[in-house]
Every structure is written in structure tokens, then in C-alpha cells.
C-alpha positions as CSV (number, residue, x, y, z in Angstrom):
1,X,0.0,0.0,0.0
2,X,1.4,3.3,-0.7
3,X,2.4,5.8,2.0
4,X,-0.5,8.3,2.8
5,X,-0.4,11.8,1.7
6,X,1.4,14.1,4.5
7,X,-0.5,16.8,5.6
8,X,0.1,20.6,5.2
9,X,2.0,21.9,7.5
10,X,0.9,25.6,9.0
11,X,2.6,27.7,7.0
12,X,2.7,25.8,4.1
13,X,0.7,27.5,1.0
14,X,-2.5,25.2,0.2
15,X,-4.4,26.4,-2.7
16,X,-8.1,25.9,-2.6
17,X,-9.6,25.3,-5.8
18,X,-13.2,26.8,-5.9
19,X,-15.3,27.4,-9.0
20,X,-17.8,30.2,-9.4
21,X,-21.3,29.8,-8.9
22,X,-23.7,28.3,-11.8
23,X,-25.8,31.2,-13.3
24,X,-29.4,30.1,-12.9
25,X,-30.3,31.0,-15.9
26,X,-27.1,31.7,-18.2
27,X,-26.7,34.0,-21.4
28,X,-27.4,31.7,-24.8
29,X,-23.8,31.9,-25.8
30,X,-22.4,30.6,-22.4
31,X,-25.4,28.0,-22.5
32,X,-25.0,26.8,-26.2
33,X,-21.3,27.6,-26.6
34,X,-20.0,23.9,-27.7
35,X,-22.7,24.4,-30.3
36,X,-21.5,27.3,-31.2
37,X,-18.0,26.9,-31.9
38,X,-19.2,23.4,-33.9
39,X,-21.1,25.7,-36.0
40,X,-18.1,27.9,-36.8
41,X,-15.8,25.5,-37.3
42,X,-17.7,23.6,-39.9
43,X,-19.3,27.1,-41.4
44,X,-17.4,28.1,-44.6
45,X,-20.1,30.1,-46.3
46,X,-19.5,33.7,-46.5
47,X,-20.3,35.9,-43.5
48,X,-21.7,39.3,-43.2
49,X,-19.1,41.6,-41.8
50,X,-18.4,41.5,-38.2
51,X,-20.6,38.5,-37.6
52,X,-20.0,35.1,-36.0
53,X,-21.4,32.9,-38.4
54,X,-22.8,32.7,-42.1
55,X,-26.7,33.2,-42.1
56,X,-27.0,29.7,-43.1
57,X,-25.1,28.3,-39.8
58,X,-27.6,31.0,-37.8
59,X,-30.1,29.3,-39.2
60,X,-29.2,26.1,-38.4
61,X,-28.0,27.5,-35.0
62,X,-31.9,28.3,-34.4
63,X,-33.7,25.4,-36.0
64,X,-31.3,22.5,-35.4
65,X,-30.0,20.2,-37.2
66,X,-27.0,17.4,-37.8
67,X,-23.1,19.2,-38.9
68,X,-20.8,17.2,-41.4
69,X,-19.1,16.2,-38.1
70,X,-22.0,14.8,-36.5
71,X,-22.6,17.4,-34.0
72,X,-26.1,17.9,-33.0
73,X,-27.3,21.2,-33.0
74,X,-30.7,21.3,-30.6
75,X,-33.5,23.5,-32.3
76,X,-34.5,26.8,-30.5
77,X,-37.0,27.5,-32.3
78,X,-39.9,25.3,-33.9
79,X,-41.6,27.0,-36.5
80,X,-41.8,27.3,-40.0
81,X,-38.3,27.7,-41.5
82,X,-38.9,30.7,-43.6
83,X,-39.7,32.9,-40.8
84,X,-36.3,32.4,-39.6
85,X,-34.6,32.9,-43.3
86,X,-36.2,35.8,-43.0
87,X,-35.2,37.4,-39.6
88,X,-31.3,36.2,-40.6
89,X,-31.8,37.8,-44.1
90,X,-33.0,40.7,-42.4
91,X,-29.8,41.6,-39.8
92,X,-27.9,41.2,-42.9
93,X,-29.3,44.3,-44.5
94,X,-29.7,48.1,-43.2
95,X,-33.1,47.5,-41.4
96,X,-34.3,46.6,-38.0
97,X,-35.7,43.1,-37.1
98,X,-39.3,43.9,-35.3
99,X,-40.6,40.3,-33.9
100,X,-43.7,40.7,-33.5
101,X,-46.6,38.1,-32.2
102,X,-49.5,37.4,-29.1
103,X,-47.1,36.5,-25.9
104,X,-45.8,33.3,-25.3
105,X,-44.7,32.7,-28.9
106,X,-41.1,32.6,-27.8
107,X,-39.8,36.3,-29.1
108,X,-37.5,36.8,-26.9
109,X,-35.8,33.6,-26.9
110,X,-35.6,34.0,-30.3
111,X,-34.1,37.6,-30.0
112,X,-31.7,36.2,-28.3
113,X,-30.5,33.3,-29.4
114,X,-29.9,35.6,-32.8
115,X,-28.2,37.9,-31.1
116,X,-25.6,35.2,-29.5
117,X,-25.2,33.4,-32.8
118,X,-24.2,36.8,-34.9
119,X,-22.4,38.9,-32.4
120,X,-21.3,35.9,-29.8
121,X,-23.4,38.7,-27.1
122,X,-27.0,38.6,-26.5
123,X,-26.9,41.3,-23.4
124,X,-27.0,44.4,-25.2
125,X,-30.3,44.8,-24.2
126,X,-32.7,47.5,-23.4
127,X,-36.0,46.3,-20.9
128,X,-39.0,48.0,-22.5
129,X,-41.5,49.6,-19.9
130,X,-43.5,52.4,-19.4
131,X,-40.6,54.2,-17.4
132,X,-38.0,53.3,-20.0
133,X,-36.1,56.5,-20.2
134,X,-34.2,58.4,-23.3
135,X,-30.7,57.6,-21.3
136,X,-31.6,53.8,-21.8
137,X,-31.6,54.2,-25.7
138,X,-29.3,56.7,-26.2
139,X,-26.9,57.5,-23.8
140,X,-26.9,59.2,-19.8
141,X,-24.3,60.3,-17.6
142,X,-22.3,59.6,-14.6
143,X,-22.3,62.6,-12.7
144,X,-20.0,62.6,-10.6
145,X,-17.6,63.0,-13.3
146,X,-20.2,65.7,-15.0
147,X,-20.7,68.1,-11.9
148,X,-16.5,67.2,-11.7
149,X,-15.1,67.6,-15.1
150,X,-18.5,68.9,-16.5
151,X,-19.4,67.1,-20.3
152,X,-16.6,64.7,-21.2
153,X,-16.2,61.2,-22.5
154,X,-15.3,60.0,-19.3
155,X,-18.4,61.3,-17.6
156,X,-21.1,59.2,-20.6
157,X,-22.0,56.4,-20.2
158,X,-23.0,54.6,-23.3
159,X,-26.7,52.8,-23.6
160,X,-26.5,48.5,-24.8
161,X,-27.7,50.9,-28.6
162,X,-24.7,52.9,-28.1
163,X,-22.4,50.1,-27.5
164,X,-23.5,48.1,-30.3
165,X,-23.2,50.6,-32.7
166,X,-19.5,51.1,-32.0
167,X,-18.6,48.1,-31.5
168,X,-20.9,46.8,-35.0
169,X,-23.2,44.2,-32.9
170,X,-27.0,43.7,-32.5
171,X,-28.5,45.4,-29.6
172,X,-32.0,44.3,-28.2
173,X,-34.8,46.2,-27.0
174,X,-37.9,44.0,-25.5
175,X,-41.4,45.3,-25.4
176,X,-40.9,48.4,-27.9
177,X,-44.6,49.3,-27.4
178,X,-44.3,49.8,-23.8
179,X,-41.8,52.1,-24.2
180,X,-43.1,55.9,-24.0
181,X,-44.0,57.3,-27.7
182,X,-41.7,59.7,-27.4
183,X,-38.7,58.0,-26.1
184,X,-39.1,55.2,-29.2
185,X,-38.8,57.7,-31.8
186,X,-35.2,58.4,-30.4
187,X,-34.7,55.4,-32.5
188,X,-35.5,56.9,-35.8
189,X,-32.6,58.7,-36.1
190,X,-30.0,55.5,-35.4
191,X,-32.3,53.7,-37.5
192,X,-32.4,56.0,-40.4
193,X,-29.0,57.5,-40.4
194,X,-27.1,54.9,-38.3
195,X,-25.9,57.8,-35.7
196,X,-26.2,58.8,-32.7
197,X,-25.5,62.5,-31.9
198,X,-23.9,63.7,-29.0
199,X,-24.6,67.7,-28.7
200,X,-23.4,68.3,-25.5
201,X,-19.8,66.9,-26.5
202,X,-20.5,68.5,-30.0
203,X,-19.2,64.7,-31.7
204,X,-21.7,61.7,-32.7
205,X,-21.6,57.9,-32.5
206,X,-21.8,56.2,-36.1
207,X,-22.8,52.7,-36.6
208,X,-19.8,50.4,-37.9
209,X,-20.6,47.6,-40.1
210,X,-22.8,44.7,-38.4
211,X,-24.8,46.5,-36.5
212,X,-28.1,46.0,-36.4
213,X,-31.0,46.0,-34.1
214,X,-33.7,43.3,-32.8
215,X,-36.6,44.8,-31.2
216,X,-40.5,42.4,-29.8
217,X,-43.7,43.7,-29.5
218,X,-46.5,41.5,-28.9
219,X,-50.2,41.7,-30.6
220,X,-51.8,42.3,-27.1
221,X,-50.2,45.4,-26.3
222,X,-52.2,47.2,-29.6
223,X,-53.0,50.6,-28.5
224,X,-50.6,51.2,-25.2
225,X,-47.7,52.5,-27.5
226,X,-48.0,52.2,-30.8
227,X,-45.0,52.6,-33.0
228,X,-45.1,55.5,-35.5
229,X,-45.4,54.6,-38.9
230,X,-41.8,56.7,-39.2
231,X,-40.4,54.3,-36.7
232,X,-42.0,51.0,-38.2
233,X,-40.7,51.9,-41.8
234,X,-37.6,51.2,-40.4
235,X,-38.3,47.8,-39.3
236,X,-39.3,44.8,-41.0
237,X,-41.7,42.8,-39.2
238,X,-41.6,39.1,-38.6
239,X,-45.2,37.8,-37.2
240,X,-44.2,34.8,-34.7
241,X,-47.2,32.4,-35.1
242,X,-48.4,30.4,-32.0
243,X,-47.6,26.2,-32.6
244,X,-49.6,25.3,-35.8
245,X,-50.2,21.3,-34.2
246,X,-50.3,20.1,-30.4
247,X,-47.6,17.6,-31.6
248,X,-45.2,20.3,-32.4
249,X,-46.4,22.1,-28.9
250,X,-46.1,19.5,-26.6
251,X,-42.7,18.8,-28.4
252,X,-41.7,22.4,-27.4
253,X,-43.0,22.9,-23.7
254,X,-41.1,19.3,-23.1
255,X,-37.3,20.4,-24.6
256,X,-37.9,23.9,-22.9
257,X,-39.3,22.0,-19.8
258,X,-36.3,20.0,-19.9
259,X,-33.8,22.5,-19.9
260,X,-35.1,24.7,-17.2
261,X,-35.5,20.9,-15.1
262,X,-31.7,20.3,-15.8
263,X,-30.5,23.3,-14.5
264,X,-33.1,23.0,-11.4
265,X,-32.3,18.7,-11.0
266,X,-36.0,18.2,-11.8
267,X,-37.1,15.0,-12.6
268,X,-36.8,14.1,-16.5
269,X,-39.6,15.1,-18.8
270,X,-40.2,11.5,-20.4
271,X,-41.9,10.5,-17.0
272,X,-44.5,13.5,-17.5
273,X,-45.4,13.3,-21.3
274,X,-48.6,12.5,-20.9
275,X,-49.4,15.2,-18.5
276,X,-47.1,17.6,-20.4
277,X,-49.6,17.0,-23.3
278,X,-53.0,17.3,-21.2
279,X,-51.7,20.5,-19.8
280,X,-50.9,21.5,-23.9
281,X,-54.4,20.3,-24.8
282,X,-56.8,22.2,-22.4
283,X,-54.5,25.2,-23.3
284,X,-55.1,25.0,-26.9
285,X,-58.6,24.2,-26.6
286,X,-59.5,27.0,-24.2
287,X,-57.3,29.5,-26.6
288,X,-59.5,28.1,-30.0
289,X,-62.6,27.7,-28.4
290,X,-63.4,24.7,-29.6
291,X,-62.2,21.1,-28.4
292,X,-59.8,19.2,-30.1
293,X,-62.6,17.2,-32.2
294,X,-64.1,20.1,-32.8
295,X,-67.8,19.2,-31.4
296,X,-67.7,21.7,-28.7
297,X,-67.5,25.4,-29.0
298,X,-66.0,26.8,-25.6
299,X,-65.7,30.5,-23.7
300,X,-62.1,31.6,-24.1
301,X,-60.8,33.1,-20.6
302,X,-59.2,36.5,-20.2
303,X,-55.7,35.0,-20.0
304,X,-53.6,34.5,-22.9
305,X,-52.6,30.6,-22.3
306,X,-49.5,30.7,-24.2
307,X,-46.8,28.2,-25.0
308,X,-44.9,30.1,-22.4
309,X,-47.5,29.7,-19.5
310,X,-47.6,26.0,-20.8
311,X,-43.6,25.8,-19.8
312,X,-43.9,27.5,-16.7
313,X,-47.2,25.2,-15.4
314,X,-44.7,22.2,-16.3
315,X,-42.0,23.2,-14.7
316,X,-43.9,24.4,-11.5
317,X,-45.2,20.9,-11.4
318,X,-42.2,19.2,-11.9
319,X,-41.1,20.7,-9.1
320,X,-44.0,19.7,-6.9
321,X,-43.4,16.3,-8.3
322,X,-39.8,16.3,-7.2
323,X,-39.7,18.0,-3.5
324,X,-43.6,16.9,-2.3
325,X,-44.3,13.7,-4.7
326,X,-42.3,10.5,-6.2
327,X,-40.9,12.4,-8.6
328,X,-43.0,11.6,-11.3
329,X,-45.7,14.4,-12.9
330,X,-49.0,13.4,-12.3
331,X,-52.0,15.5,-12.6
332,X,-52.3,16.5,-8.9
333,X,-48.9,18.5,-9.5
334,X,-50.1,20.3,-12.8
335,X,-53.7,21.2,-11.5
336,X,-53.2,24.5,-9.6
337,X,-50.7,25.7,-12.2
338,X,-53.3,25.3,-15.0
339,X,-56.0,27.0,-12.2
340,X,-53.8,29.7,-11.8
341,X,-53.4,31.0,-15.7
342,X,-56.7,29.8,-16.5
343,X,-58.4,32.0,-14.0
344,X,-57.0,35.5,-14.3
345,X,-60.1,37.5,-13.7
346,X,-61.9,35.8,-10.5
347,X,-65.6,36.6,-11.6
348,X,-65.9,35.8,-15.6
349,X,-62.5,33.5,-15.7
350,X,-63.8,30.9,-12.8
351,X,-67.2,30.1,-14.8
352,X,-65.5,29.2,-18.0
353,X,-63.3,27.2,-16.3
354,X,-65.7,25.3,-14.3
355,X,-68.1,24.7,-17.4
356,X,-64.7,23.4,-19.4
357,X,-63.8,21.2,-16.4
358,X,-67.8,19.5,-16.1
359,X,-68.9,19.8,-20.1
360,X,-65.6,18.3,-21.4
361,X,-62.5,17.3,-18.8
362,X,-65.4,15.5,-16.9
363,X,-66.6,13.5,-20.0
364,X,-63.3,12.6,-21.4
365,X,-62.4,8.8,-21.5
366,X,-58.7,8.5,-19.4
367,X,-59.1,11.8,-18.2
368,X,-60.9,11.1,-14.4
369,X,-57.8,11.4,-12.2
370,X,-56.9,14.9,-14.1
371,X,-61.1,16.0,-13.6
372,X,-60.6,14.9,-10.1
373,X,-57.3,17.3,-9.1
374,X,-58.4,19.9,-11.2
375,X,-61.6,19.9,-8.8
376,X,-60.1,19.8,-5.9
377,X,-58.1,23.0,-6.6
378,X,-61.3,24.9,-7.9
379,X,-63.3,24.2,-5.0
């Protein structure tokens, strides 16, 4: 047997190896980066200036699919293929990406898995609101350095736009149309002319080759802030579409599901699949109206019961599953999640559900144990 190892003596320099903390939720170029760098080392189609990969291997980046070197690239997005030609064909040219769509149809996952596969930086990225201010698109100030040295380089401080534009990447700005009327059209100009004056400093800011810009909106938000039709000639609009089959629904919920589970140590998704697709069904039905066979017609709730709301019922579930059940998603674990984005407004929202739950849940064949939790939760 060999001789043990001695221990350190005091004095002795012992170097502890510790590694930094796992980001709960990491950027998609730190989360896809082996990917990434397969994609660019197989991609030798020409590239737009500036950018990390050809539009083709975006593409591909987004929608998945098998390399020459038998790397699997996971799809981001499922959807037709054409609407992703088109938002890569469009950061190639001098306009401004606008995805537009109801919520839940995955726009800003798509904003930024573009944005990590042509600049290798998805966190240029501006948070629409109602009290997004001019400073967050354009530029503000630290000042300290102003009331100190008054107007200087030094004292700016560059907005994610600002940054991009010098340093020729795409910047991001979620929720356009909650952002104040006025502050949006700050955008025409870097838009339009691809500069960004600075008049206190007397210089300006011009955009360098690969820049470009992604900006969301959804369909609900119709009215709060419209864009100006000076502002939305510069974009052009990609429509998101919700999941044209359940099939290709549940297939989404259940890879995003299992991501989120992975970096949480939830229990697989195979063990849920069938819940994963009764959860997808009574969201689909509620949204059309109409039940899946298309007998029934159904009252639509005030809620939006998106793809997203789907993934986020799922994953609560799993996680009741994991910490309070066997680990295994059963319908008892799914049943307040679905409750809670079904009924949004307590007085109309509750009646639908109830007459769903006793007219068609009730009367399904397979369906008694999911009827049964589903009450339980309602009463």
C-alpha cells in the first residue's frame, strides 16, 4: 500500500480550488457555446461583416440540425423555416428586425438566441417599460464625473444601442410598445442615419458595419404605444405564429421544460409526457374555443394561455413532483398551475373554467384522475 499523503503543515501555501457559482439561468452563448464553436468551425459560407457565423449556420444555430461532423445542433425554435430565413436575411441588410406576435410565442428567446449566434453577445439589451427612459436608448451620464469635469467622455455612459453601434453588434430592445412614444422615436434617427448624436460633446456615434438591431412587441399590447409609422418603416416585421399542431407544442413545452428541469435537478420530462400533453391540450382548446374534435365550442378566458404559460405550469409541477411527490408528474402536480393562468379575472374566468372542467374534462375517456385534481383545486 502506498504511504498516505502528508498533511500541510501551517505555514505551508494550500491552494483551494473553488469554481464560481452556476448562473441560474445563463446567457445563450455561455449555455450553447459547444454548439456554437461546432457551427463555426464547420461554417465556410460567406459571412456578413463583423458576424459570428454565415446566415446559413444561424439558421441552423436556431432550427437544429445534424453538422458534417456529426454534432447535433438542438433546435431553439420550432416554426416554419422561412420565418427564420427571413429574420437572418433581415440583420444582414440596413433595417431593423421587429418580432412581432400574441405572448408566449417565444420572441425573446428568439431575440436572443440571434443575437448570441451573430455577435457571440445577446446582453446588449434594453428592458422595454412604461418608465423606460431616453438615457436607456441613447446615452446618460455619470455625474459625478459631470458636476466634476462637467461634459466629457469620461463622464457618458453609453446605452446597450450605443455600444453596439460602435462596436458593430445587434443590440435588443424588448417590449418596444411599452416604451413611451416619445422615447421610441429616439430610434429613428440611429435607424435612419445609423448615428447617434452627442450635442453636448459637439461629436456623434456612427454605426460600424454589423450593426443592427432586434426589437419584440407582442399583438396584445395594440394601442398602449404604438409605434409611429416613421419608426415601423424602419423595421421589418416578422409575425411569430403560436404552434400550428399540439404535436409540435407539446414537443416544445417538453425540450424547454427540460432545460429549465436540468439546470433545477428536476425529474426528466419523459416520465410527464402525458401530463405535459393534457396540460398543452386544455391550453389549446381554451385559446381556439373549440375542443380538439371540434364538437364543442368553448368560452375563451381572459388570460392568454400561451406556449410560455404552458412551460412555466410544467416546470412548477415538476417541481412539486420532485420536493412533495415521487418524482413523477401526475395530474395532482399540474392542476393549480393550470388554475392559476386559466383564472385570471376571478368573476368571468372561474365560470369558464368550471363549465370546461364539467362539459368536457369531466366526459373525457382517461381523463378522471386529471377532472378529479383539477376539482379539488377549484373548490
Amino acid at each position: 500500500m502506498g504511504e498516505p499523503e502528508p498533511a500541510a503543515c501551517e505555514g505551508e501555501n494550500v491552494t483551494a480550488t473553488t469554481s464560481a457559482p452556476a448562473a441560474l439561468r445563463p446567457h445563450a452563448e455561455d449555455a450553447f457555446a459547444e454548439e456554437l464553436k461546432a457551427l463555426e468551425a464547420v461554417d465556410d459560407r460567406p459571412r456578413p461583416e463583423r458576424w459570428r457565423l454565415s446566415p446559413w449556420a444561424v439558421a441552423t444555430y436556431l432550427l437544429g440540425g445534424t453538422l458534417p461532423d456529426g454534432t447535433v445542433v438542438s433546435p431553439k425554435y420550432v416554426g416554419p423555416r422561412r420565418i427564420v430565413e427571413v429574420a437572418v436575411t433581415t440583420l444582414a441588410t440596413d433595417r431593423a428586425l421587429l418580432l412581432l406576435g400574441v405572448p408566449g410565442t417565444a420572441k425573446t428567446w428568439v431575440s436572443e438566441h440571434l443575437a448570441a449566434a451573430v455577435s457571440g453577445d445577446s446582453t446588449l439589451l434594453v428592458q422595454g417599460t412604461a418608465g423606460t427612459a431616453e438615457e436607456a436608448v441613447r446615452y446618460g451620464w455619470n455625474y459625478a464625473q459631470l458636476l466634476a469635469k462637467g461634459p466629457s467622455r469620461e463622464a457618458l455612459v453609453p446605452s446597450p444601442v450605443m455600444r453596439a453601434m460602435a462596436d458593430g453588434m445587434i443590440a435588443r430592445v424588448e417590449e418596444l410598445t411599452r416604451i413611451p412614444a416619445d422615447v421610441q422615436d429616439t430610434l429613428i434617427t440611429i435607424l435612419s442615419e445609423k448615428t447617434l448624436p452627442i450635442p453636448e460633446l459637439g461629436e456623434e456615434v456612427q454605426a460600424v458595419r454589423g450593426f443592427n438591431l432586434i426589437a419584440t412587441a407582442n399583438d396584445r399590447d395594440k394601442g398602449v404605444n404604438e409605434l409611429s409609422s416613421a419608426l415601423r418603416r424602419r423595421f421589418n416585421t416578422v409575425v411569430l405564429p403560436l404552434p400550428e399542431t399540439p404535436e409540435a407544442e407539446v414537443d416544445i413545452v417538453a425540450r424547454r421544460v427540460e432545460q429549465i428541469g436540468r439546470s433545477l435537478d428536476l425529474p426528466a420530462v419523459p416520465d410527464g409526457i402525458d401530463e405535459i400533453r393534457r396540460v398543452v391540450t386544455v391550453f389549446r382548446e381554451l385559446r381556439d374555443g373549440v375542443t380538439t374534435d371540434g364538437r364543442t365550442k368553448l368560452k375563451s378566458p381572459s388570460g392568454t394561455l400561451s406556449t410560455a404559460e404552458a412551460i412555466s405550469v410544467v416546470t412548477g409541477g415538476l417541481a412539486l413532483a420532485a420536493h412533495f411527490g415521487d418524482g413523477v408528474l401526475r395530474a395532482s402536480d399540474v392542476a393549480a398551475g393550470i388554475l392559476g393562468a386559466v383564472v385570471r379575472d376571478p368573476a368571468a374566468d372561474r365560470v369558464i373554467w368550471q363549465e370546461y372542467l364539467e362539459a368536457v374534462v369531466r366526459e373525457r375517456e382517461g381523463w378522471k384522475d386529471f377532472y378529479r385534481a383539477c376539482r379539488e383545486v377549484s373548490a
